[in-house]
C-alpha positions as CSV (number, residue, x, y, z in Angstrom):
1,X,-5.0,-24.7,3.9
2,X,-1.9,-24.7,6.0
3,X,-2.2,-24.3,9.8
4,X,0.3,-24.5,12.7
5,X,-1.3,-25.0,16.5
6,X,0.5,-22.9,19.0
7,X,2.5,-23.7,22.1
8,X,-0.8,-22.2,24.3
9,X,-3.3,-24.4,21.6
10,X,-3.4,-21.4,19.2
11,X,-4.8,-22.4,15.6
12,X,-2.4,-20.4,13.1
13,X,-3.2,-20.0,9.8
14,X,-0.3,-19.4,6.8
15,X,0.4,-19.5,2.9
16,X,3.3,-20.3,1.1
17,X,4.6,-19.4,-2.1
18,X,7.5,-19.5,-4.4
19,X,10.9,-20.7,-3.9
20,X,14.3,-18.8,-2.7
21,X,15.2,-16.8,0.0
22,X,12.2,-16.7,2.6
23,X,10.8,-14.1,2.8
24,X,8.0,-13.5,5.8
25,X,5.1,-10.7,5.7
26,X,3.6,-10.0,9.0
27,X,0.2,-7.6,8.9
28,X,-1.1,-5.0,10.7
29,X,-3.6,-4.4,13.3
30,X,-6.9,-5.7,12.6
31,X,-5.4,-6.6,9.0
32,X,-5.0,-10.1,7.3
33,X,-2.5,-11.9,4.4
34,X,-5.1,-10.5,1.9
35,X,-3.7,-7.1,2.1
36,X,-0.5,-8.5,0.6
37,X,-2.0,-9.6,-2.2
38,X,-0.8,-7.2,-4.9
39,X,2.8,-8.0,-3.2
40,X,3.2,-11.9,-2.9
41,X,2.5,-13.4,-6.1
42,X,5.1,-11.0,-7.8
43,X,7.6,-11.8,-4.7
44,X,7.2,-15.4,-4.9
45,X,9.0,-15.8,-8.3
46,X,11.9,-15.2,-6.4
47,X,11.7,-16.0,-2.8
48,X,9.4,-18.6,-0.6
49,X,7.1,-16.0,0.5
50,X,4.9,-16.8,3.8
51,X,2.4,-15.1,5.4
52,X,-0.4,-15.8,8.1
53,X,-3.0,-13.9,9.7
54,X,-2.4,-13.4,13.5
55,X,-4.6,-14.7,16.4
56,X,-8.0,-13.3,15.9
57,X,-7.5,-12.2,12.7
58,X,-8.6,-13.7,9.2
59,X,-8.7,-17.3,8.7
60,X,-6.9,-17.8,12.1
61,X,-8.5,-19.4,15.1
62,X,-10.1,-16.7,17.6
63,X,-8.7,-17.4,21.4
64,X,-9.7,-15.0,24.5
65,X,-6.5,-14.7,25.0
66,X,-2.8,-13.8,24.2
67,X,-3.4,-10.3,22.6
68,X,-0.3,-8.8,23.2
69,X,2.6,-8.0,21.2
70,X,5.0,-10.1,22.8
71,X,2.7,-13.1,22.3
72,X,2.3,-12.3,18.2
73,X,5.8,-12.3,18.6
74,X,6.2,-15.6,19.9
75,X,3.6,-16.8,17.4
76,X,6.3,-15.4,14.7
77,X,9.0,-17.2,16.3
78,X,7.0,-20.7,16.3
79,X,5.7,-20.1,12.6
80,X,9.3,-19.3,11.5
81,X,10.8,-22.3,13.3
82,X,8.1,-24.6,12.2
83,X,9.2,-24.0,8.8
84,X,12.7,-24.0,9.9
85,X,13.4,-21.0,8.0
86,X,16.9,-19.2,8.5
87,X,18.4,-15.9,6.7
88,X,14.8,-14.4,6.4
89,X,13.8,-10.9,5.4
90,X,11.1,-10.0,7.9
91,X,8.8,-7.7,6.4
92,X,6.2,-5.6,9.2
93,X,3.4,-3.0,8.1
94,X,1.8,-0.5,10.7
95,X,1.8,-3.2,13.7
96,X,3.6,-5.9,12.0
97,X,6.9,-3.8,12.7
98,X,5.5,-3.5,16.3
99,X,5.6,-7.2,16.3
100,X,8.9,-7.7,14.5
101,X,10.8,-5.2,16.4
102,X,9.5,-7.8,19.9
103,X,10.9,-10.5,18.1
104,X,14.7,-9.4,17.3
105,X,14.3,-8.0,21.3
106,X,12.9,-11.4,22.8
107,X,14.5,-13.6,20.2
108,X,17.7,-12.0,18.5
109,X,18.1,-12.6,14.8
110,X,19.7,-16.3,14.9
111,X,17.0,-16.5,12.0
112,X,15.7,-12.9,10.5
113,X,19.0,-11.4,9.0
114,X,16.7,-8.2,7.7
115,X,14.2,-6.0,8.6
116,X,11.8,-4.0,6.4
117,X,9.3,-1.7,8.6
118,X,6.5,0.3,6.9
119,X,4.8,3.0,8.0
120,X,4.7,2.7,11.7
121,X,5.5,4.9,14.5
122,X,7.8,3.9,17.8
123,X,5.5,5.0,19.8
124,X,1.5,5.6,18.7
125,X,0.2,7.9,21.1
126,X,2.0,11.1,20.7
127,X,2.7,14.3,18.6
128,X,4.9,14.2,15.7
129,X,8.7,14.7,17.4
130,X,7.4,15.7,20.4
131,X,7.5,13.2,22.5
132,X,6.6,14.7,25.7
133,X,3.1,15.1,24.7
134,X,-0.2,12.8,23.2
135,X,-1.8,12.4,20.4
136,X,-4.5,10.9,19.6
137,X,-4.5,8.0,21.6
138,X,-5.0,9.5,25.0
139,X,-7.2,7.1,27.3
140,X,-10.1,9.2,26.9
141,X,-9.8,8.7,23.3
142,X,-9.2,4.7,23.4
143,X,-12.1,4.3,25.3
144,X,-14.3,5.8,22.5
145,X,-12.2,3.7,20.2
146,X,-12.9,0.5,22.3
147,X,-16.9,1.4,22.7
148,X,-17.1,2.1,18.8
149,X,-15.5,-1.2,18.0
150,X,-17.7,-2.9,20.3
151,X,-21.2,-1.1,19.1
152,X,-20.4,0.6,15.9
153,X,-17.8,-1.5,14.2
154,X,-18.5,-0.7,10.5
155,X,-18.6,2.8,11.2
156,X,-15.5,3.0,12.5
157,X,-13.8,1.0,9.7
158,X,-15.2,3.0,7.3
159,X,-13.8,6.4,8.4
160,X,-10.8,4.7,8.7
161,X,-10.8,3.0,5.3
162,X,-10.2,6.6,3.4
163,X,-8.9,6.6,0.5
164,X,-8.7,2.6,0.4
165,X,-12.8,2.3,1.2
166,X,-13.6,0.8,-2.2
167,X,-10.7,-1.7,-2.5
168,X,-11.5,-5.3,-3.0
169,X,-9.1,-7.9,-0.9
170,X,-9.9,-11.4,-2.7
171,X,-13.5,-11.5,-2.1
172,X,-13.9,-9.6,0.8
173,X,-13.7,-5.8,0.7
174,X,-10.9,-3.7,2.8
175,X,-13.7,-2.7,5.6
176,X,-15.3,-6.1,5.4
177,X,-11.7,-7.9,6.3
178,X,-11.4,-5.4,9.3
179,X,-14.7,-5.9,10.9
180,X,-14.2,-9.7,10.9
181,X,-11.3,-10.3,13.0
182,X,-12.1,-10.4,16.1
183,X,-13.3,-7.7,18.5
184,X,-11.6,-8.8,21.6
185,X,-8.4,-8.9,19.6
186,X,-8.8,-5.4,18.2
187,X,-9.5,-4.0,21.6
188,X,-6.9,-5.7,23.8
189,X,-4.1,-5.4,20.9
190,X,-4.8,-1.6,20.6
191,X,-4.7,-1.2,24.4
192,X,-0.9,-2.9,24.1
193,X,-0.1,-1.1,21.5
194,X,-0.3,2.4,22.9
195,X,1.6,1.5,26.4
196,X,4.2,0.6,23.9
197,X,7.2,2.9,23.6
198,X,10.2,1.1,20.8
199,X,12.5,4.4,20.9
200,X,15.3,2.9,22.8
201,X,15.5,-0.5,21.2
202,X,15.9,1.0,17.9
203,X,19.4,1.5,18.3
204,X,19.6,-1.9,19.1
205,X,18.9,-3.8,16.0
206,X,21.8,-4.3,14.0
207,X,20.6,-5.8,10.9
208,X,20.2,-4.4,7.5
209,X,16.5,-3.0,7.6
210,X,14.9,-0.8,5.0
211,X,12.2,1.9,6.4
212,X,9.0,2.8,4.0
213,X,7.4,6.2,4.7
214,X,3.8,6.8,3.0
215,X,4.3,11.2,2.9
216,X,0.2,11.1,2.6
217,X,-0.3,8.5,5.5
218,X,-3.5,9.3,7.8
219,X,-2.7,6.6,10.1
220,X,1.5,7.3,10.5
221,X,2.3,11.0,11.1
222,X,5.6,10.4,8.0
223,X,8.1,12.2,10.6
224,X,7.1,8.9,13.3
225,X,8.0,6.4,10.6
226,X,10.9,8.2,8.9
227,X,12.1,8.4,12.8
228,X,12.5,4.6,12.9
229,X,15.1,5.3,10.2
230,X,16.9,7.9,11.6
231,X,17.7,5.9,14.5
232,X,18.4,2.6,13.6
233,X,21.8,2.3,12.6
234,X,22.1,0.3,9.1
235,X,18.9,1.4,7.9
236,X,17.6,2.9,4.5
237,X,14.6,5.3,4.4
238,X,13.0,5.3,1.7
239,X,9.6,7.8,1.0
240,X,6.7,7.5,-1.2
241,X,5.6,10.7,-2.0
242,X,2.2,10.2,-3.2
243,X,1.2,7.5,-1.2
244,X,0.0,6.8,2.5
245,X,-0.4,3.8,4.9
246,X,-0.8,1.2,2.6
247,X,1.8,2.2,0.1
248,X,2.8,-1.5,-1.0
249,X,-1.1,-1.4,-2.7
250,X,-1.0,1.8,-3.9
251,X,2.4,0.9,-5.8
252,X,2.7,-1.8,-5.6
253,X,5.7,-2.4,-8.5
254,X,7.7,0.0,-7.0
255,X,7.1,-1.5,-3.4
256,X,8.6,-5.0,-4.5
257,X,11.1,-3.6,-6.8
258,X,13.2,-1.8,-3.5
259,X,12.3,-5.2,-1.5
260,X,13.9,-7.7,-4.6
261,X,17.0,-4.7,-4.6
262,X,16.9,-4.6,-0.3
263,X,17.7,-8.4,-0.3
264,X,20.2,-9.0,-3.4
C-alpha cells in the first residue's frame, strides 16, 4: 500500500505498475482506481501506470475538507511531483478531466505533455449546445441530489449505475464503490462542479490531447464531450458508438489500443 500525505495533512492513496512512459489515471466523481481495472494491467506492460483514489474516495483518507476541484488538482500536482514524474500522459474520466483541465490552468504542463479526456462536459449544468440555458443540474435539482445522497444513498447509486449495475470492481461491486466514498465529498465536490464553466480555457491548452465520446452516455450528453474536442486546438476526437460513460470498461481493448497509438 503506497500513500503520500498532503501539504494540508491529506492521506493519499496510489498504485503503481509497469515500467515506461508514466502514464497517470485520475477518476471520476464519487469513483475510485478500481474502475481502471480492465485498463491498467494491460497499460502497464508498456508504461508506469499510476493511479490513486482522491480525498474521500476509496482507500484514501476522508478529511472535512478540501473538496474542490482546484484542491484535487493540487493533490495531482503533489502525487506527480512525489514521484518526480515528467513527460506524463494525463488520462481524466467524467470529473477527472475537470480535475486535469485545473491542473494545466494552475500548474502549466512543465510535467503532463498530454491530455486524454473522456466523456465529460465543460460545463455540467446545461442543455446540449445551448449554453444559455440548464439542464439538469439547476439548484433545485442539486438540492434533491444532496438530500438523496445524504438519506437515500444506495438508491441513488443504483439508478445511476444503469447499464453498469451488475459490474464487479475487485471485490466490491460498481454501486457498492460509490456509496463508500465519502458523503461530504460527494456533496461539496458536486456543488463545485456545477459553478464550474471550462469553455474558455479550452483553447488554452496546447498539448496533444485525445477526446473519448461514449454516443450512448447517460451521464455526458455526446455533443458536451465531443465539444471539448472541437475547441481545443491539437486534439483528436474519437467516438465509441456503442458505448456510454464508462467506455474504457465496456471496451476496454479498443480503449488502450488508441491510448498505446495517442502516446507513440
Amino acid at each position: 500500500m503506497a500513500t503520500l500525505t498532503t501539504n494540508d495533512g491529506v492521506e493519499l492513496y496510489y498504485e503503481t505498475q509497469g515500467e515506461g512512459p508514466p502514464l497517470v489515471f485520475v477518476t471520476a466523481w464519487s469513483s475510485t482506481l478500481r474502475f481502471f481495472e480492465k485498463n491498467i494491467p494491460d497499460l502497464a506492460e508498456d508504461y508506469q501506470v499510476v493511479a490513486f483514489d482522491h480525498r474521500g474516495h476509496g482507500e484514501s483518507e476522508r478529511p472535512g475538507h478540501g473538496y474542490r476541484i482546484s484542491r484535487l488538482a493540487m493533490d495531482l500536482k503533489e502525487l506527480v511531483d512525489h514521484l518526480d514524474l515528467t513527460d506524463v500522459t494525463a488520462v481524466g474520466w467524467s470529473m477527472g478531466a475537470v480535475v486535469l483541465w485545473s491542473h494545466l490552468e494552475l500548474f502549466g504542463s512543465d510535467r503532463i505533455s498530454k491530455l486524454v479526456c473522456i466523456d465529460q462536459s465543460p460545463k455540467e449544468n446545461l442543455v446540449p449546445q445551448d449554453w444559455d440555458q440548464q439542464r439538469c443540474f439547476d439548484v433545485e435539482a442539486f438540492t434533491k441530489l444532496a438530500k438523496d445522497i445524504e438519506y437515500a444513498e444506495e438508491d441513488v447509486f443504483s439508478r445511476m449505475a444503469g447499464r453498469y449495475d451488475s459490474l464487479t470492481l475487485g471485490e466490491s461491486g460498481f454501486v457498492d464503490e460509490m456509496v463508500n466514498c465519502s458523503k461530504t465529498a460527494k456533496i461539496e465536490l458536486m456543488r463545485d462542479i456545477l459553478n464550474l464553466d471550462w469553455r474558455t480555457f479550452l483553447s488554452e491548452i496546447e498539448i496533444p490531447t485525445l477526446v473519448f465520446v461514449g454516443r450512448d452516455s447517460r451521464a455526458t450528453p455526446p455533443e458536451e464531450s465531443a465539444y471539448v474536442g472541437d475547441q481545443i486546438p491539437n486534439a483528436e476526437t474519437v467516438f465509441f458508438d456503442d458505448a456510454g460513460h464508462m467506455l474504457f470498461w465496456e471496451n476496454p481493448e479498443q480503449f488502450n489500443e488508441i491510448v498505446r497509438n495517442f502516446t507513440n
